[in-house]
LODRENFI-356388 format. One record per residue (C-alpha): y, x, z. Coordinates in steps of 0.2 Angstrom, whole numbers, padded with zeros to 4 digits, always signed. Example, Ala and Ser with C-alpha at 12.3 -4.5 7.8 and 13.67 -1.06 7.14 Angstrom:
-0022+0062+0039 -0005+0068+0036 
END
This chain:
-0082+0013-0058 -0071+0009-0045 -0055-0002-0049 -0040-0006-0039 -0029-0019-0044 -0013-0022-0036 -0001-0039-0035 +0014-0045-0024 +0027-0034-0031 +0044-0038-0038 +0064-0040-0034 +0071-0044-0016 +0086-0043-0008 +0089-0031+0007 +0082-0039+0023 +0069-0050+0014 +0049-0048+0013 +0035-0043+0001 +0017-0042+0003 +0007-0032-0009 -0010-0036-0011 -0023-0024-0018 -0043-0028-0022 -0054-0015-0023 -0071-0014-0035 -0084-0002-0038 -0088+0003-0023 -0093-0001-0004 -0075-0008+0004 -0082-0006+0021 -0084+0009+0020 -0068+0016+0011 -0053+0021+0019 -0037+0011+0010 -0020+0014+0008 -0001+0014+0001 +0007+0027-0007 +0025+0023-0017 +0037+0034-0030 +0054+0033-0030 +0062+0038-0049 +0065+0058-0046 +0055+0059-0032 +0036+0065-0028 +0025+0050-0021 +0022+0050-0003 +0012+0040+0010 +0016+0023+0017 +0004+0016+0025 -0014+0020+0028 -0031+0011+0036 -0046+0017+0043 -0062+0014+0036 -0073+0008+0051 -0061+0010+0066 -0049-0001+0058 -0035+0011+0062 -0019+0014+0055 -0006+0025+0051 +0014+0023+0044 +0027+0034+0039 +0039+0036+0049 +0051+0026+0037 +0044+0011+0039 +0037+0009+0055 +0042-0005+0064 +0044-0014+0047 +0028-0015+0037 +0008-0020+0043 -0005-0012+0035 -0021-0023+0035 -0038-0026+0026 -0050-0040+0023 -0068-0033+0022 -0074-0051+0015 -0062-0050+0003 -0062-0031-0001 -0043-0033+0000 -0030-0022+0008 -0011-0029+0012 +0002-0023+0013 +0017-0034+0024 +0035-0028+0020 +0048-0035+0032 +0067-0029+0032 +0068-0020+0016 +0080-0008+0012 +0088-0001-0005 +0079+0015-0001 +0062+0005-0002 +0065+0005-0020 +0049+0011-0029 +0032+0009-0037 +0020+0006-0026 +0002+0015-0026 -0013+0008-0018 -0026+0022-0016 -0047+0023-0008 -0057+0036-0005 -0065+0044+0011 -0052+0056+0014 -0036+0054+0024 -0025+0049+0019 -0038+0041+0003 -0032+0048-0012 -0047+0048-0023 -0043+0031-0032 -0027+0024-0040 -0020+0006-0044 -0008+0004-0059 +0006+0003-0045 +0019-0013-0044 +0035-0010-0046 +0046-0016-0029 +0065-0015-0031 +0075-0022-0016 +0094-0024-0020 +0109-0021-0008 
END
């Protein structure tokens, strides 16, 4: 059964940092591609962030390019998620998701709630 457990999330102001940490179990890491989805109250989830299972490559929305790093540690079977320059707008829970499509929405984490005040 695979399991995805997330971590890092929690109150910051505007312009500060975050890193969510996600560690997958259940299944190969290597070989899975990883990413970050978030919900805002009201809204539908969306994409943040995504990376590529054996390329390495990754992908961002365009709201949050330039701000936030996308990475993975295959030792570790962990994928990061480095937020710089937070806004009130990146108010939301955030989603960790795996699986072989892309963007990976096969798998779920509970989600960490990220509030970033003005």
């Amino acid at each position: 059964q695979v399991q995805l457990v997330e971590s890092g999330g929690g109150l910051v102001q505007a312009g500060g940092s975050l890193r969510l940490s996600c560690v997958m179990s259940g299944r190969t890491f290597w070989n899975t591609n990883m990413g970050w989805f978030r919900q805002a109250p009201g809204k539908e989830r969306e994409f943040v962030a995504g990376i590529k299972r054996l390329s390495g490559s990754t992908e961002y929305a365009d709201s949050v390019k330039g701000r936030f790093t996308i990475s993975r540690d295959n030792a570790k079977i962990t994928v990061l998620l480095q937020m710089n320059s937070l806004k009130p707008e990146d108010t939301a829970v955030y989603y960790c998701a795996a699986g072989t499509a892309w963007p990976p929405n096969t798998y779920w984490g509970q989600g960490t709630q990220v509030t970033v005040s003005s």
